[in-house]
C-alpha positions as a Markdown table, in Angstrom:
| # | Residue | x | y | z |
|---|---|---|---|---|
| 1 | Unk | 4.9 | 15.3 | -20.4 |
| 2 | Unk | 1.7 | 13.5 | -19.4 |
| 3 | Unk | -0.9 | 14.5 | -16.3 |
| 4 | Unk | 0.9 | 12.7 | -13.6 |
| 5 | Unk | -0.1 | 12.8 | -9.7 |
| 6 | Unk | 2.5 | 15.0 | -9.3 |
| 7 | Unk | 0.0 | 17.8 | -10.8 |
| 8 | Unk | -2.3 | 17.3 | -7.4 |
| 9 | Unk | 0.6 | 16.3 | -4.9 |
| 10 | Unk | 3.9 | 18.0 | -4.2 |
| 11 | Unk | 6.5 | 15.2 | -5.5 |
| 12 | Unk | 9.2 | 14.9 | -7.9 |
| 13 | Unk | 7.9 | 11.4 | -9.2 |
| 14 | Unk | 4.6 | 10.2 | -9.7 |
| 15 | Unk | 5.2 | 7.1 | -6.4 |
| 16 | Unk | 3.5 | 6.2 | -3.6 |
| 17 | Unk | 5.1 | 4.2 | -0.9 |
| 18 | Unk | 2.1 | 1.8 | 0.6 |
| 19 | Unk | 1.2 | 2.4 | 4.0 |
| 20 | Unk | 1.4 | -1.1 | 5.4 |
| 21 | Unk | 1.0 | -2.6 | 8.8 |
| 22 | Unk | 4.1 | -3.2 | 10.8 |
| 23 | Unk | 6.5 | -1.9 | 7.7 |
| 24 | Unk | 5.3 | 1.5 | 7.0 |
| 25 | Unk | 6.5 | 3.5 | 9.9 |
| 26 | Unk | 7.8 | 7.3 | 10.5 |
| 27 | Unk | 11.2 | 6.2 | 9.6 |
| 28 | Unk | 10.3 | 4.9 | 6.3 |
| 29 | Unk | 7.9 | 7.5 | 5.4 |
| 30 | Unk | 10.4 | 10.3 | 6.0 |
| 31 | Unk | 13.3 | 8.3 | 4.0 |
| 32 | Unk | 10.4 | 8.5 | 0.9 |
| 33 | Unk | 9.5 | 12.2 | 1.5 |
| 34 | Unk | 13.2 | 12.8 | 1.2 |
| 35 | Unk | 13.6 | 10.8 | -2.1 |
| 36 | Unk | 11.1 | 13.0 | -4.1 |
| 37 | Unk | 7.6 | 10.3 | -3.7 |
| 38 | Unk | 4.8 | 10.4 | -1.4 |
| 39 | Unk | 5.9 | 8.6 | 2.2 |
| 40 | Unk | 2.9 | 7.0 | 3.6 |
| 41 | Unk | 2.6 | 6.3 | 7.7 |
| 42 | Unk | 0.3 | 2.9 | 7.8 |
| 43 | Unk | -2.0 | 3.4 | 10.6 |
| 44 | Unk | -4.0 | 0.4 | 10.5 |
| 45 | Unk | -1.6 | -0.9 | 13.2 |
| 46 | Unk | -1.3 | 1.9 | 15.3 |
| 47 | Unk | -3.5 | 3.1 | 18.1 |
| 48 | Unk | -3.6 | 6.9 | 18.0 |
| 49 | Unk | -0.8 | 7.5 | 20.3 |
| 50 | Unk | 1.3 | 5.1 | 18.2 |
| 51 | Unk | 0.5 | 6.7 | 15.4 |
| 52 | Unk | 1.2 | 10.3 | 17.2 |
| 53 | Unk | 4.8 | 9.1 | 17.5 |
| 54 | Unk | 5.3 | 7.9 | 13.9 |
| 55 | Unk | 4.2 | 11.0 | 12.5 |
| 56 | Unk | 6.3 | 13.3 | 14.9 |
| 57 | Unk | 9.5 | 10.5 | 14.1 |
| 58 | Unk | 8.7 | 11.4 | 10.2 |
| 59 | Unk | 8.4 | 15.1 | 10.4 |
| 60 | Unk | 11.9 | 15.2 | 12.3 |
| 61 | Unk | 13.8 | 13.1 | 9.7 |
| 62 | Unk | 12.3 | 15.5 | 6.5 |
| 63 | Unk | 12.7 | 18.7 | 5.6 |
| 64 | Unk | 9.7 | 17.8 | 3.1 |
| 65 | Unk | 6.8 | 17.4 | 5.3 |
| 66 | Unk | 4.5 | 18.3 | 2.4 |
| 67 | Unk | 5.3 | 14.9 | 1.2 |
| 68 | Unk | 4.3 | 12.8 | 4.1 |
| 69 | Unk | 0.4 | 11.1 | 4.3 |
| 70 | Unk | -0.8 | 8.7 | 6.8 |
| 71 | Unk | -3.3 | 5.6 | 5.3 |
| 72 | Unk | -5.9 | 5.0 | 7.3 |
| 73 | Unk | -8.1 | 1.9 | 7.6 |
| 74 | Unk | -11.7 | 2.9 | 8.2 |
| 75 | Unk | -13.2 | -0.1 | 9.7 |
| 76 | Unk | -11.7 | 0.5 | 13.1 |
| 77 | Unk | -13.2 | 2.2 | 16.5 |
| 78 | Unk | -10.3 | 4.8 | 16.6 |
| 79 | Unk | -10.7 | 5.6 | 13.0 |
| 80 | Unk | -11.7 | 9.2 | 14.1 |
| 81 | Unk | -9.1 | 9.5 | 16.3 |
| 82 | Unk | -6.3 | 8.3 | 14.0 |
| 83 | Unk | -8.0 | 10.9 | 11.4 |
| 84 | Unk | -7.8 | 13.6 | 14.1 |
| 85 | Unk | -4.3 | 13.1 | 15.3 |
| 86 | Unk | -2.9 | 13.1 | 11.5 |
| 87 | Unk | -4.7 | 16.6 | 11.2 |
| 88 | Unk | -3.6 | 18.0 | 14.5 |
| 89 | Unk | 0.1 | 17.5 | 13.3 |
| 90 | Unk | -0.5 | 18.9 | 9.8 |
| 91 | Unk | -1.2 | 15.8 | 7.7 |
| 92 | Unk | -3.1 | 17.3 | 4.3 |
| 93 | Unk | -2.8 | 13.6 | 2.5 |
| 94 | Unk | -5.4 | 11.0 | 3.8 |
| 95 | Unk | -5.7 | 7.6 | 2.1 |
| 96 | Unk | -8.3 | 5.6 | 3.6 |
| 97 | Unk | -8.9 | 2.1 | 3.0 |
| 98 | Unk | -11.4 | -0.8 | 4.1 |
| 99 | Unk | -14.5 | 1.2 | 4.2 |
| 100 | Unk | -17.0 | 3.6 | 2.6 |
| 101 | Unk | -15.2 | 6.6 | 1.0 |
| 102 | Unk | -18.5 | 8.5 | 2.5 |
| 103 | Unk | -17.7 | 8.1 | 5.7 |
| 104 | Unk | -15.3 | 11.2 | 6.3 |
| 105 | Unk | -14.3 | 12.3 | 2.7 |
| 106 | Unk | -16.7 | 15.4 | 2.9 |
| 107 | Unk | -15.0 | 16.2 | 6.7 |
| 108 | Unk | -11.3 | 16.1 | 5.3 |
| 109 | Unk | -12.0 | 18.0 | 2.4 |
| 110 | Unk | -13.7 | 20.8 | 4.7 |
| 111 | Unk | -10.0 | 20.3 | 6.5 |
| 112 | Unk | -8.0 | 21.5 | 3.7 |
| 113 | Unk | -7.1 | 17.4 | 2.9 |
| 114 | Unk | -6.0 | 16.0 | -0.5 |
| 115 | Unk | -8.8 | 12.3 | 0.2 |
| 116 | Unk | -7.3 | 9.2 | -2.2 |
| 117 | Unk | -9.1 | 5.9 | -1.5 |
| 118 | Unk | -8.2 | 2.3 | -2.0 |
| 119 | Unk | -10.3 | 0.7 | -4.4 |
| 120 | Unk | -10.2 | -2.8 | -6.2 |
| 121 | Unk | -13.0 | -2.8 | -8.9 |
| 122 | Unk | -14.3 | 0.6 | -11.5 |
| 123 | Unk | -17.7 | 0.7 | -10.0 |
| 124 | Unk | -15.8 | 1.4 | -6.4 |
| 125 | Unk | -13.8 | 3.4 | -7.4 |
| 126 | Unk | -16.3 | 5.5 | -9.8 |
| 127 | Unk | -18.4 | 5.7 | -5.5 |
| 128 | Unk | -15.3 | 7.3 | -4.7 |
| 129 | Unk | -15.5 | 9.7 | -7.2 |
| 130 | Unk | -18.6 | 10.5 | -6.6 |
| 131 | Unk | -17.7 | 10.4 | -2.2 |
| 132 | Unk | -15.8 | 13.3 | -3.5 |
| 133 | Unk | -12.3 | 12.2 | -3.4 |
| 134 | Unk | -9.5 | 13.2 | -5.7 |
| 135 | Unk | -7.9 | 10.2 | -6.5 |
| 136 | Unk | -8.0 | 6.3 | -6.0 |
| 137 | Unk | -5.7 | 3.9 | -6.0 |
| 138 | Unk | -7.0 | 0.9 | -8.0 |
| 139 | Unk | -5.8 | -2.2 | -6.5 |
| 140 | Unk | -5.1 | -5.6 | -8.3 |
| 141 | Unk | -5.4 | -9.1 | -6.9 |
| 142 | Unk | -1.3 | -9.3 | -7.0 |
| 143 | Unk | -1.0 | -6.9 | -3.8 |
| 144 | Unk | -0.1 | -8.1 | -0.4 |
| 145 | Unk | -2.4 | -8.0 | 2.1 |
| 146 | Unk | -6.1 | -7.8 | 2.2 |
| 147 | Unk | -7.3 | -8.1 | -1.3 |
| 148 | Unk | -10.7 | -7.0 | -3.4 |
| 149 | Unk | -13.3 | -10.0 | -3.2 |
| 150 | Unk | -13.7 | -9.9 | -7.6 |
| 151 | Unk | -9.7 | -11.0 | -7.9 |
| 152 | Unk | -9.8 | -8.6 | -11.0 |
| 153 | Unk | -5.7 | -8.3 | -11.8 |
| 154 | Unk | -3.7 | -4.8 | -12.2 |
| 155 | Unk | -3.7 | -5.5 | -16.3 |
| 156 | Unk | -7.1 | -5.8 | -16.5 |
| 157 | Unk | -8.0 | -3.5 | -13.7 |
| 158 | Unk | -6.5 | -0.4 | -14.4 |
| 159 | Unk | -7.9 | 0.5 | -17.9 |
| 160 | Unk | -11.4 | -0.1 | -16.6 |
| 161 | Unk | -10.8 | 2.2 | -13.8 |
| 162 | Unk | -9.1 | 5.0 | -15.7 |
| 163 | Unk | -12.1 | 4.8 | -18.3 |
| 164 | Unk | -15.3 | 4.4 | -15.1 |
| 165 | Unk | -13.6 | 8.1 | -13.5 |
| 166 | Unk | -12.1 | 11.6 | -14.4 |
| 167 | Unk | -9.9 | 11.5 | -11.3 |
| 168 | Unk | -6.8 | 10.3 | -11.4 |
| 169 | Unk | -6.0 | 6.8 | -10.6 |
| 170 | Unk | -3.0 | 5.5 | -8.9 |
| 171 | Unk | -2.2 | 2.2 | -9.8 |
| 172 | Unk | -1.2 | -0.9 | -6.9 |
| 173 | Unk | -0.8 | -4.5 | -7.1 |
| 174 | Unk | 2.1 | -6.4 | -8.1 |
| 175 | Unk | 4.1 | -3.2 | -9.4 |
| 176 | Unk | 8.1 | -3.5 | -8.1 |
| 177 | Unk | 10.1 | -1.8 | -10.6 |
| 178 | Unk | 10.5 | 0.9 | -13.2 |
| 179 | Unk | 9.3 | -1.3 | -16.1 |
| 180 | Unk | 5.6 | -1.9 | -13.9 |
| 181 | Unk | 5.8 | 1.2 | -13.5 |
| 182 | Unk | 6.0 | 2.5 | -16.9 |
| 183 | Unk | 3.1 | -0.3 | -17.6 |
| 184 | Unk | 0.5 | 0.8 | -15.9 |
| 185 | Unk | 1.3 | 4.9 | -16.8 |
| 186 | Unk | 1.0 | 3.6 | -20.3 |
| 187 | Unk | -2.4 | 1.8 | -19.4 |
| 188 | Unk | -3.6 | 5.2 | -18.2 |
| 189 | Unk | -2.9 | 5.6 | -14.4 |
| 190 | Unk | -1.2 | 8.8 | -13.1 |
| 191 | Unk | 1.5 | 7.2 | -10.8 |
| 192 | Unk | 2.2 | 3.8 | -8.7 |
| 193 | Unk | 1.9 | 2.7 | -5.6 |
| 194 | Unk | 4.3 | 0.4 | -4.5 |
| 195 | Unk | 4.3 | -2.0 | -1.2 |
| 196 | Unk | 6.5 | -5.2 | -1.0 |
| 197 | Unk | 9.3 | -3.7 | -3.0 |
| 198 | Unk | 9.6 | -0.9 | 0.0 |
| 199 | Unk | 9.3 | -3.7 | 3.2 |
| 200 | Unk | 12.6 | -4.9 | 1.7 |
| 201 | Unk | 14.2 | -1.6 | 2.5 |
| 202 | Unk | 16.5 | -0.5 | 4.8 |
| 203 | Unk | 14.4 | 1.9 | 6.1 |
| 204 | Unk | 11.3 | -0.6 | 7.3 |
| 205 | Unk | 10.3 | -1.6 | 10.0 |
| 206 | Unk | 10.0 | -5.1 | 8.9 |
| 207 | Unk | 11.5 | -7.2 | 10.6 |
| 208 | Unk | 15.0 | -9.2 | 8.8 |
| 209 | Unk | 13.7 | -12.5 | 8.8 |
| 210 | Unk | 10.8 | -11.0 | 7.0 |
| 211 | Unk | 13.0 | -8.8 | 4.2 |
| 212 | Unk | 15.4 | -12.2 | 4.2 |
| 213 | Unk | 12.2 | -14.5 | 3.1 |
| 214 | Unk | 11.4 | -11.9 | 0.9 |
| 215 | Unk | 14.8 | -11.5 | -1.3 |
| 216 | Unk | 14.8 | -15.7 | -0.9 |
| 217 | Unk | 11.2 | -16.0 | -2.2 |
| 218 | Unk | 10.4 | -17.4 | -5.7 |
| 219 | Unk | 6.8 | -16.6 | -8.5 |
| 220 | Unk | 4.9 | -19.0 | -6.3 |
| 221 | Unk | 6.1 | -18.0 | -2.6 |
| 222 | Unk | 2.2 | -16.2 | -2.0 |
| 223 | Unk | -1.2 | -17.1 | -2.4 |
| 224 | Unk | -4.2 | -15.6 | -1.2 |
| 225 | Unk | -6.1 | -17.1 | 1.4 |
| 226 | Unk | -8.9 | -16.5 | 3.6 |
| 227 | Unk | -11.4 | -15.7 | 1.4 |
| 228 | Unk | -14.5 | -16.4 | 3.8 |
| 229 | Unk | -13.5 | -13.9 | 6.1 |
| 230 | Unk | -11.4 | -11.4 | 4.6 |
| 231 | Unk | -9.7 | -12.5 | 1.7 |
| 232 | Unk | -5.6 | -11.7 | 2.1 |
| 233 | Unk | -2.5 | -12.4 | 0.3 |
| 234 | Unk | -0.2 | -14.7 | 2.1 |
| 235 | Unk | 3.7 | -15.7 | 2.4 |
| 236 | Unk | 3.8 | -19.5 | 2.5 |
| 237 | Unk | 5.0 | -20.8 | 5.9 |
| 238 | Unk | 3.3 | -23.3 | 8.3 |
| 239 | Unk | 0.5 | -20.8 | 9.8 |
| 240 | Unk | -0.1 | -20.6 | 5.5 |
| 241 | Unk | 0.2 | -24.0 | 5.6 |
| 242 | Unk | -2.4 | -24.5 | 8.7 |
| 243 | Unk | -5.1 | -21.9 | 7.0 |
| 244 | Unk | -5.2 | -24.1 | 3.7 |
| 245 | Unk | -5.4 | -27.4 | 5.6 |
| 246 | Unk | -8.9 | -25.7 | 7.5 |
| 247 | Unk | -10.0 | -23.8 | 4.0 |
| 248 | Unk | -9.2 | -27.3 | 2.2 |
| 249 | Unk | -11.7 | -29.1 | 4.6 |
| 250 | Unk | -14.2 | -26.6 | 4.6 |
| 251 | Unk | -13.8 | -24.5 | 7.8 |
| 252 | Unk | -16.2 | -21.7 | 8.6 |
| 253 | Unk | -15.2 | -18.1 | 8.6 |
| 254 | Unk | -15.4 | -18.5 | 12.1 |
| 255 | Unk | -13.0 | -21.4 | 12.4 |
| 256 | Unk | -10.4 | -19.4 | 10.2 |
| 257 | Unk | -10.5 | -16.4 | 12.5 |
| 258 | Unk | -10.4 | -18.1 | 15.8 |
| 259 | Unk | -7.2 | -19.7 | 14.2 |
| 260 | Unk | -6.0 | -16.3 | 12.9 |
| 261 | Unk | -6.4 | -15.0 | 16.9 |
| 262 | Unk | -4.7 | -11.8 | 17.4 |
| 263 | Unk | -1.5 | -10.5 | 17.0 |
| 264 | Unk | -0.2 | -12.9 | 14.4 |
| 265 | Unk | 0.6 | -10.3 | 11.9 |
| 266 | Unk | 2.7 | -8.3 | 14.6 |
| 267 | Unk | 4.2 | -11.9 | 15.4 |
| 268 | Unk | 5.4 | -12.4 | 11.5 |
| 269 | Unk | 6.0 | -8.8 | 10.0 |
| 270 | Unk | 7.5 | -6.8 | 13.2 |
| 271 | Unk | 8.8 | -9.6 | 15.7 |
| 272 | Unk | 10.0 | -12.1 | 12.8 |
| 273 | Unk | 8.1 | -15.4 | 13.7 |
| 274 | Unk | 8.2 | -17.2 | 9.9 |
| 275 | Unk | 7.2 | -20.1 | 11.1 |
| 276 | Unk | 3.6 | -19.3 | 12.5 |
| 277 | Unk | 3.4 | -15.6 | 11.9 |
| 278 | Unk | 1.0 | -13.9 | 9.6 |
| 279 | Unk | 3.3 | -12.6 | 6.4 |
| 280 | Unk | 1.3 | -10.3 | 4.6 |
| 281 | Unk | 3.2 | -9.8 | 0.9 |
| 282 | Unk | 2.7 | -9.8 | -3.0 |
| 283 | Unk | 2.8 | -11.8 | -5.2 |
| 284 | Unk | 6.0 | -9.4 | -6.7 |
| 285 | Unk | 8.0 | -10.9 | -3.9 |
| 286 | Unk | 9.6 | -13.2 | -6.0 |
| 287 | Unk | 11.4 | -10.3 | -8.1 |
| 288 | Unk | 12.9 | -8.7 | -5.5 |
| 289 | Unk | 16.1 | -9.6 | -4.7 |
| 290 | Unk | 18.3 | -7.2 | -2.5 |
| 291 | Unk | 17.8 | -4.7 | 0.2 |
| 292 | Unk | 18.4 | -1.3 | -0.9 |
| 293 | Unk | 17.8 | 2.2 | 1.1 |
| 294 | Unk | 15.1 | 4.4 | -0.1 |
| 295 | Unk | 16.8 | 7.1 | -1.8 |
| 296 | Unk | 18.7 | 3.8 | -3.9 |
| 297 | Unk | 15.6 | 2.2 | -4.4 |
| 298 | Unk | 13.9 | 5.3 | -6.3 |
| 299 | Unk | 16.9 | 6.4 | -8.4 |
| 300 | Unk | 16.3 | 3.1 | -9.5 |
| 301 | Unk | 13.1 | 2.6 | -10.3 |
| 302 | Unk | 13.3 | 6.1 | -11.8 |
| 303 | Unk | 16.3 | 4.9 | -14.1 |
| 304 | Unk | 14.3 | 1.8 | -15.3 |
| 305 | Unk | 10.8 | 3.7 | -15.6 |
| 306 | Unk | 13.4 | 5.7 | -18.3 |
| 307 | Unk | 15.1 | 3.0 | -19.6 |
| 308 | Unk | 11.6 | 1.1 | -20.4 |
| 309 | Unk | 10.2 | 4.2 | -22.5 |
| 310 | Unk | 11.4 | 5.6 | -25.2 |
| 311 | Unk | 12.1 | 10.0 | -24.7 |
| 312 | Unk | 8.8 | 11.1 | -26.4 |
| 313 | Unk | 6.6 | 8.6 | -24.4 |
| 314 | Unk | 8.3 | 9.5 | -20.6 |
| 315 | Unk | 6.3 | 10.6 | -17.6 |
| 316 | Unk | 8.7 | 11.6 | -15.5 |
């Protein structure tokens, strides 16, 4: 059996369920705790009293609160806060994201905290190393959401990473079942992090028009966009449709944010808005095609990582 990340967390399997905006809430994070992987609360659309609730809701539904992390954005005011909150209720799993690993690494470690940071190139990710974290997840260009600005995909991404650090690397980015799974492991990462695959879950709080376009979406459903501002993966609808018309004619980052405004992600993921909500998925999408609880979605992913290997090359 290889070095998985079940060697520095306390899991059964070597997954981590993404800690996305308006998806990844108590509920979810609890129903992943309970199936054997890492839940993750996604903070970066929570204030901290918001974010209070979700991790109280996910500690009440688990009898595996070891298991439970909260993924927090760093570019935000409340970013302390949010930090703060996680460690009053006994969070010891941080994964920050959007900012420099410096910023509080050395302070959660001093806390007792297990510090994994996003990253989306080898020479970020060999700064976090040296930030003092003890993982990263490595990020490829096929992930939902707000993307890396090099575009560098999970096949090519993930052997440079795992050769640039010693830590162990977690890989993310168009990974939604076993077989991905047992793709990157074999490239050299220590476990997966998967994100659209869990929105379409029972357990999300995504909204159903937003699972329903995702188990109806096709291979060229996404594409990312906004790349003056900051560059993120979108579902194509008519606020898609509206930001490529601008990009297409040459609008200014400030022209694609003031049409961005506020509250259009909320509007798409959480409310169910298809038309001119922000939907923020991968470019996996297109392979999912039911909506499964947690604990059925990782026996299966478990059963396909085992199916795709043969017994002497299994990680799990």
């Amino acid at each position: 059996m290889r070095k998985t990340i079940c060697d520095l967390l306390p899991l059964e399997y070597p997954i981590v369920q993404a800690g996305m905006v308006w998806v990844s809430s108590g509920k979810l994070a609890a129903a992943s705790a309970n199936a054997g992987i890492l839940g993750v609360v996604g903070a970066g659309s929570m204030k901290p009293d918001l974010l209070e609730h979700h991790i109280l809701k996910a500690k009440s539904l688990t009898n595996h609160p070891e298991r439970l992390a909260v993924n927090v954005p760093l570019l935000y005011e409340k970013t302390k806060e949010q930090l703060e909150v996680a460690l009053k209720h006994g969070i010891k799993t941080i994964i920050s994201s959007a900012g420099s690993p410096k910023t509080y690494t050395s302070w959660l470690k001093d806390q007792g905290c297990t510090v994994i940071h996003v990253t989306s190139s080898p020479e970020l990710a060999l700064k976090c190393e040296l930030a003092g974290c003890d993982a990263v997840i490595a990020e490829g260009f096929e992930a939902g959401g707000h993307n890396g600005r090099e575009e560098i995909t999970t096949l090519a991404l993930i052997p440079q990473v795992v050769d640039a650090v010693k830590i162990p690397v977690i890989a993310a980015g168009g990974i939604g079942d076993g077989r991905a799974i047992a793709a990157v492991m074999c490239l050299g990462a220590a476990g997966a992090q998967l994100g659209t695959r869990f929105v379409a879950t029972v357990e999300s709080s995504a909204h159903d028009n937003f699972k329903n376009a995702i188990i109806s979406s096709n291979s060229a459903s996404t594409m990312l966009m906004m790349k003056k501002s900051v560059p993120v993966r979108l579902f194509k609808n008519r606020f898609f449709e509206e930001i490529k018309k601008l990009e297409d004619a040459g609008a200014s980052k400030e022209e694609l944010e003031a049409h961005l405004g506020h509250g259009r992600a909320k509007k798409g993921m959480l409310e169910g808005d298809m038309n001119d909500g922000e939907i923020e998925v991968g470019q996996i999408s297109g392979l999912i095609k039911d909506v499964p609880t947690v604990a059925q979605l990782v026996e299966r992913l478990i059963e396909e990582q085992r199916r795709a290997l043969p017994s002497n090359g299994r990680f799990f």
